[in-house]
ZADOSE-126788 format. One record per atom (N, C-alpha, C): y, x, z; residue in three letters. Coordinates in Angstrom, 2 decimals, padded with zeros to 5 digits. Each point is the difference from the previous one (the first is absolute). Layout:
<nodes>
+---------+---------+---------+------+
:       y :       x :       z : vodo :
+---------+---------+---------+------+
:       Y :       X :       Z :  ala :
...
+---------+---------+---------+------+
</nodes>
This chain:
<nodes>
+---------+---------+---------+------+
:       y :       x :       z : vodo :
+---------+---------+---------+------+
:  087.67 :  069.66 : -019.76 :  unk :
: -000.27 :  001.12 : -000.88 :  unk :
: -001.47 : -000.03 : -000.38 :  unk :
: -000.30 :  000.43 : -001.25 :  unk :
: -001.14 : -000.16 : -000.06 :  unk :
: -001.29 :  001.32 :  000.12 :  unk :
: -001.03 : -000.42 : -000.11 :  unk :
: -000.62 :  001.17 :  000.67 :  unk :
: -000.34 :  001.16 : -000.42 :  unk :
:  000.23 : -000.06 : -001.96 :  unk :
: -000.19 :  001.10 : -000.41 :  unk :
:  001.41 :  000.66 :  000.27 :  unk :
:  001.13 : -000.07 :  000.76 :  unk :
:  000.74 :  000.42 : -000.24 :  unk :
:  000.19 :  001.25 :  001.13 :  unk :
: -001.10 : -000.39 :  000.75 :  unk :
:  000.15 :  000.83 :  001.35 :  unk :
: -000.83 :  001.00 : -000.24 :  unk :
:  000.27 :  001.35 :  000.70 :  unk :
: -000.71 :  001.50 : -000.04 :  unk :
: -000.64 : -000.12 :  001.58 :  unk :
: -000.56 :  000.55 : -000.14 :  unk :
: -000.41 :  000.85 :  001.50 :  unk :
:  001.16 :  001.06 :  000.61 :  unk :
:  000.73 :  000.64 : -000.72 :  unk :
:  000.56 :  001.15 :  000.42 :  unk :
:  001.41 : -001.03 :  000.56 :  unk :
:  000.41 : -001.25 : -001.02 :  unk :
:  001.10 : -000.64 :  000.24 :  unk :
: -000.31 : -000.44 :  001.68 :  unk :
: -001.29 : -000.93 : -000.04 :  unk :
: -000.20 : -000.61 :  001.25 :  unk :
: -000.05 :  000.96 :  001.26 :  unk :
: -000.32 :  001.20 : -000.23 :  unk :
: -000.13 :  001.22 :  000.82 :  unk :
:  001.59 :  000.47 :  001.03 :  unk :
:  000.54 : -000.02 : -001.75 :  unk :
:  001.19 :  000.14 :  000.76 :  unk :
:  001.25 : -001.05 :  000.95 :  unk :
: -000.42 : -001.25 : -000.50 :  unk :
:  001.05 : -000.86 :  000.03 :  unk :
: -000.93 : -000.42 :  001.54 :  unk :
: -001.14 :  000.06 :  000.40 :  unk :
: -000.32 : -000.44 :  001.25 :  unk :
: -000.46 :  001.09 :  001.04 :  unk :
:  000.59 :  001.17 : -000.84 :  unk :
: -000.53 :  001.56 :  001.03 :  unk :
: -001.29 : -000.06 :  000.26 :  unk :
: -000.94 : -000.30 : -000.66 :  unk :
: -001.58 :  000.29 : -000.30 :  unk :
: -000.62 :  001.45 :  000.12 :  unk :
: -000.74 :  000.15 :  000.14 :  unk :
: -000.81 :  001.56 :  000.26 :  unk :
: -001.43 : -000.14 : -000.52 :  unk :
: -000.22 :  000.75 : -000.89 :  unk :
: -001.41 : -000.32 : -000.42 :  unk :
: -000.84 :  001.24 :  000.13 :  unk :
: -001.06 : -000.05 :  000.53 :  unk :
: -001.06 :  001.56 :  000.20 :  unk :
: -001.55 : -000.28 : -000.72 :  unk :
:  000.55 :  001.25 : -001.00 :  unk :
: -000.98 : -000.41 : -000.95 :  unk :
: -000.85 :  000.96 :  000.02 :  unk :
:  000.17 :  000.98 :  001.19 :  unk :
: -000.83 :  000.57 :  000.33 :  unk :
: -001.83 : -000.04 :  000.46 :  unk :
: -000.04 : -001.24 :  000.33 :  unk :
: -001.65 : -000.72 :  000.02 :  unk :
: -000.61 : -001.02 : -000.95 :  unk :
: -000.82 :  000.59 : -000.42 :  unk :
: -000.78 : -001.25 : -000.80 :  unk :
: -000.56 : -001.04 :  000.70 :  unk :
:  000.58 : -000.73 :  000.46 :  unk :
: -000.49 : -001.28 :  000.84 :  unk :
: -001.52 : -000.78 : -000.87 :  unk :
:  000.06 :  000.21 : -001.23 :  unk :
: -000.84 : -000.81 : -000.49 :  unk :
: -001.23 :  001.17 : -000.28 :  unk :
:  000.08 :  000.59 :  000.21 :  unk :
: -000.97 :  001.53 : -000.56 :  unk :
: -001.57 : -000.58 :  000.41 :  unk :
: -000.24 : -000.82 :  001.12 :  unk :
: -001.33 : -000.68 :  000.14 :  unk :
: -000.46 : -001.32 : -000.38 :  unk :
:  000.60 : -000.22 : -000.78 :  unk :
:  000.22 : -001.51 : -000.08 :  unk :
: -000.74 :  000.29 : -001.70 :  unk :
: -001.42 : -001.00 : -000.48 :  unk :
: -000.60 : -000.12 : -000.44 :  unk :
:  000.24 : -000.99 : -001.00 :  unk :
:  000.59 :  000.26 : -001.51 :  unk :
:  000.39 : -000.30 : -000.69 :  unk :
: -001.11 : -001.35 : -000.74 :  unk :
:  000.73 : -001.58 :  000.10 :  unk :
: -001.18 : -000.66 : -000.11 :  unk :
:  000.48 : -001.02 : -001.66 :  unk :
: -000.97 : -000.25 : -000.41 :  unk :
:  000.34 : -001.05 : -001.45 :  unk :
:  000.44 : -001.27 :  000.41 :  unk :
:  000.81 :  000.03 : -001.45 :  unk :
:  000.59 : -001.92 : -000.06 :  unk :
: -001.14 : -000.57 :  000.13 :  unk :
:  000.09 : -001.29 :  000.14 :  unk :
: -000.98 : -000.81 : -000.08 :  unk :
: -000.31 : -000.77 : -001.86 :  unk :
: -000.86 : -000.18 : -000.50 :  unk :
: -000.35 : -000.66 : -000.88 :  unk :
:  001.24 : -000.76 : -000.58 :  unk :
:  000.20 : -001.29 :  001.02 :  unk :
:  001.24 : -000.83 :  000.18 :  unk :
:  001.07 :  000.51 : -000.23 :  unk :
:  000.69 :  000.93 :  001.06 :  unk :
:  001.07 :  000.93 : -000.30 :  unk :
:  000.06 :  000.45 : -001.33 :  unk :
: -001.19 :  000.46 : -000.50 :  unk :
:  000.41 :  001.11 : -001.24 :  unk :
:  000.22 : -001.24 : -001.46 :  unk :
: -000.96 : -001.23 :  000.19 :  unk :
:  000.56 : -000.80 : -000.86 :  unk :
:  001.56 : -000.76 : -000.02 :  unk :
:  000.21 : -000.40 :  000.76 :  unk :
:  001.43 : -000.27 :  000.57 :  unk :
:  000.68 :  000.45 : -000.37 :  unk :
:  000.21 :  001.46 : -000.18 :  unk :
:  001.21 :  001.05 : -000.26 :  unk :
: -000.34 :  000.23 : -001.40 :  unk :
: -001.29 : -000.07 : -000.53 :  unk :
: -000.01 : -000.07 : -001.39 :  unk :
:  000.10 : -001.01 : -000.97 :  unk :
:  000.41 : -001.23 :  000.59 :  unk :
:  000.30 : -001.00 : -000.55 :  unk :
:  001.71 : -000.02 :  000.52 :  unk :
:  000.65 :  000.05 :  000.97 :  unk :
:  001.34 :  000.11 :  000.26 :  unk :
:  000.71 :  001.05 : -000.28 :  unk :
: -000.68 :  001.46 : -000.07 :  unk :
:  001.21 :  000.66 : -000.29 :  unk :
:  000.60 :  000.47 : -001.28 :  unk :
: -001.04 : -000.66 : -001.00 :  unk :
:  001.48 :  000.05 : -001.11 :  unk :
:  001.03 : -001.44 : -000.47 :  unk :
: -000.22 : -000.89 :  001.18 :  unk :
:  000.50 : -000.99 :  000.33 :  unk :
:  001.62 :  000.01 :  000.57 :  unk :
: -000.51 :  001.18 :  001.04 :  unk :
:  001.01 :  000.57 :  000.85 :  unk :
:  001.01 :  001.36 : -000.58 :  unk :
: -000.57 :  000.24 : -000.80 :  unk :
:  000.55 :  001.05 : -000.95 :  unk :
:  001.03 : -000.57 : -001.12 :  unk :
: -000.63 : -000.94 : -000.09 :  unk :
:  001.02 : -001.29 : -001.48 :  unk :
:  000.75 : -000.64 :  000.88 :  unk :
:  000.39 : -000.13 :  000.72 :  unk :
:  000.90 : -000.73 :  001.03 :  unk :
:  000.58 :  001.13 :  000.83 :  unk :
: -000.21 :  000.94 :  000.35 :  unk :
:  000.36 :  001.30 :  000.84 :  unk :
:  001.37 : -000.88 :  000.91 :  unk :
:  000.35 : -000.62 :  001.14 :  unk :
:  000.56 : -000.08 :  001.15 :  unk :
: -001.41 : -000.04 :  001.11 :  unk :
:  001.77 :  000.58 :  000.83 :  unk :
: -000.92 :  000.54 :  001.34 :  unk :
: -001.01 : -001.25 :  000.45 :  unk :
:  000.70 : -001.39 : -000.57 :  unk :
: -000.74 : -000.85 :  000.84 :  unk :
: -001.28 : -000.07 : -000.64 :  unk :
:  000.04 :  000.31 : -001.01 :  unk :
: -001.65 : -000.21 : -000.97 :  unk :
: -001.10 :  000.99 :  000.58 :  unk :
:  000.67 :  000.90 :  000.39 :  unk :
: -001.08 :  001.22 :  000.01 :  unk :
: -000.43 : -000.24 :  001.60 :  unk :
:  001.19 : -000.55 :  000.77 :  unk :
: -000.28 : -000.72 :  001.22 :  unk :
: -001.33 : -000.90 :  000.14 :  unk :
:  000.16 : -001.05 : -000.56 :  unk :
: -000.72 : -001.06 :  000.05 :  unk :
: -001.80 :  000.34 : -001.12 :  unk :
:  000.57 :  000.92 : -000.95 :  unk :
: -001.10 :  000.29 : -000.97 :  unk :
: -000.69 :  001.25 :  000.44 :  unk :
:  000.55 :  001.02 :  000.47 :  unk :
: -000.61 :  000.99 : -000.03 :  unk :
: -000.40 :  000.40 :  001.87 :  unk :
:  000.89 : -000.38 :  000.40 :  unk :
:  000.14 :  000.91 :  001.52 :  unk :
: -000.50 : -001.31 :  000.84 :  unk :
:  000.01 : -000.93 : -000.60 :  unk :
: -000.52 : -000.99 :  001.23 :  unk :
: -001.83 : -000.14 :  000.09 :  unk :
: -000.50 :  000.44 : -000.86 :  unk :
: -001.71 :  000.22 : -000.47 :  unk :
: -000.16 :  001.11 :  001.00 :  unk :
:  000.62 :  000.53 : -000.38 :  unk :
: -000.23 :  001.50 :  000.91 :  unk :
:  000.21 :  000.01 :  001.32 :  unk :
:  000.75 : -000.70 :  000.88 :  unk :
:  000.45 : -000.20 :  000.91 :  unk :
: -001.46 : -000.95 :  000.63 :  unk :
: -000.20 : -001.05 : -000.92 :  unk :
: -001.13 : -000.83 :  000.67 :  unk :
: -001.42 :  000.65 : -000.17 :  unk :
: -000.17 :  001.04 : -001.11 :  unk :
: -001.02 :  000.80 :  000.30 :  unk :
: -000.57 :  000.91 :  001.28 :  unk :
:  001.05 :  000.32 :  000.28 :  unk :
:  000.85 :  000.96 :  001.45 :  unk :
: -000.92 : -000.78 :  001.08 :  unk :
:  000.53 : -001.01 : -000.03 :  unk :
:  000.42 : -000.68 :  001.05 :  unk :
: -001.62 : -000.41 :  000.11 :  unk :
+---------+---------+---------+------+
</nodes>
């Protein structure tokens, strides 16, 4: 199945999930910039990834930059 096809509320239910959204876990957490790199990357790929729109494009084009920025 593919991944836009899944909800949160679906996965919630189908694996008896509990979510408490009662805390802002991130509430201290210091909001930091792309990098230079990053921000060119995505501005050269994502209307790349937009003209091709599968999951695997946006995979490999969009979410994998971001992931190695992360990282």
């Amino acid at each position: 199945m593919a991944y836009s096809n899944f909800t949160l509320s679906k996965v919630k239910a189908d694996f008896g999930i509990v979510t408490d959204e009662t805390q802002d876990i991130f509430a201290e957490t210091t909001p930091i910039h792309p990098s230079d790199l990053l921000s060119l990357i995505l501005k050269d790929q994502l209307p790349l990834a937009g003209a091709i729109n599968t999951e695997k494009t946006r995979s490999e084009l969009v979410i994998m930059p971001i992931l190695m920025e992360v990282r």
